[in-house]
N, C-alpha and C positions, 0 to 999 in steps of 0.2 A: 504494500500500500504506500502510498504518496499522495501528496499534493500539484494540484497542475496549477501555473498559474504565472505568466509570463511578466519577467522584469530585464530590464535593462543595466549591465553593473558596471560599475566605474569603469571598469576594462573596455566599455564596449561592448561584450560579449552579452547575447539574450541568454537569459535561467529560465526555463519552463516547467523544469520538475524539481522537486524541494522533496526534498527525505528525509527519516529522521535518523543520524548515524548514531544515536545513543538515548537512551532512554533509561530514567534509575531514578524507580517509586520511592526510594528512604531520601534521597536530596532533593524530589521533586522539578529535576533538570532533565530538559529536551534540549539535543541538538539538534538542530535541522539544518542542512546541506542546499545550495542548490545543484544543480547538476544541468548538464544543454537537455537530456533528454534521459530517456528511461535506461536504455542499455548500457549511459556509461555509468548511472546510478547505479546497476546492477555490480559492474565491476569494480564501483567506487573509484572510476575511473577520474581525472580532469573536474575535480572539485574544485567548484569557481569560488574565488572569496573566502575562502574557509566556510566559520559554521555560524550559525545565529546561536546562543546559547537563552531558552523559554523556560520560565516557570511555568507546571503545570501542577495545580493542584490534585495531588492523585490518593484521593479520599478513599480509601480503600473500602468504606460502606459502599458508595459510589460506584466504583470499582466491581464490585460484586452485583451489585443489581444491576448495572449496564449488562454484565456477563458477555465480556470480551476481553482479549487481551488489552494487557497497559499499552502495546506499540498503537493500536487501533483507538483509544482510546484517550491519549495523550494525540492523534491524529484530528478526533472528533474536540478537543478541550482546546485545541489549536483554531479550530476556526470559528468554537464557539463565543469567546470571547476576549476582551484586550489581553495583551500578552504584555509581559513584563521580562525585558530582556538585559540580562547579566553579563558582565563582562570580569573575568577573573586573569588576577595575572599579572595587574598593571601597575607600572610606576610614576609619577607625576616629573616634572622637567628635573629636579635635583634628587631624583632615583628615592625617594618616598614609596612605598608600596601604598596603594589605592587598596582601603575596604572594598569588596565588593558591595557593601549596604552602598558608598559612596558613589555607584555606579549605575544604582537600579533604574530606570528609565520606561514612565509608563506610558506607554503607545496606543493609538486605534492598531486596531488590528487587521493588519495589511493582507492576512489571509481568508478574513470571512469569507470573501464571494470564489473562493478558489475551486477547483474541481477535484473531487476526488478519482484516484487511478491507481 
């Protein structure tokens, strides 16, 4: 499963298929990928841009009454509403490490009207 849904990245190059290459219920982090298309998604081939890194709340009641898998599910929580995207890792100009709290960033969510594939 994937998301279809065509953007333009800095490089120039179109994204039309977004995947998610990692998913993990106990941090509640999604990454999701673009990729040009499905087959090089398949081989995790030509990852444009790296990863978007999304909170998804993965409420494990929730979870069980959807009765799906968390990749499907965190796929459905993606485009169901705004996403809050993290960025970890980072240093500020005289090499300070950035909190992630310091980095959170709440967005509309660029994936609502996306297709699923």
């Amino acid at each position: 499963m994937a998301l279809k849904k065509q953007k333009i990245l800095s490089n120039g190059i179109t994204a039309s298929y977004w995947k998610i290459i990692n998913c993990d219920v106990t941090t509640n982090k999604v990454l999701i990928a673009p990729f040009i298309d499905k087959e090089h998604a398949v081989n995790r081939q030509n990852m444009l841009e790296g990863r978007t890194g999304i909170k998804v709340d993965f409420d494990l009641t929730e979870l069980e009454k959807a009765d799906m898998n968390a990749i499907k599910f965190a796929y459905q929580k993606i485009k169901e509403s705004n996403m809050t995207e993290f960025v970890e890792g980072l240093s500020d100009e005289v090499g300070n490490q950035i909190l992630e709290k310091d980095f959170i960033v709440e967005e509309t969510n660029w994936f609502a009207d996306s297709e699923d594939c």
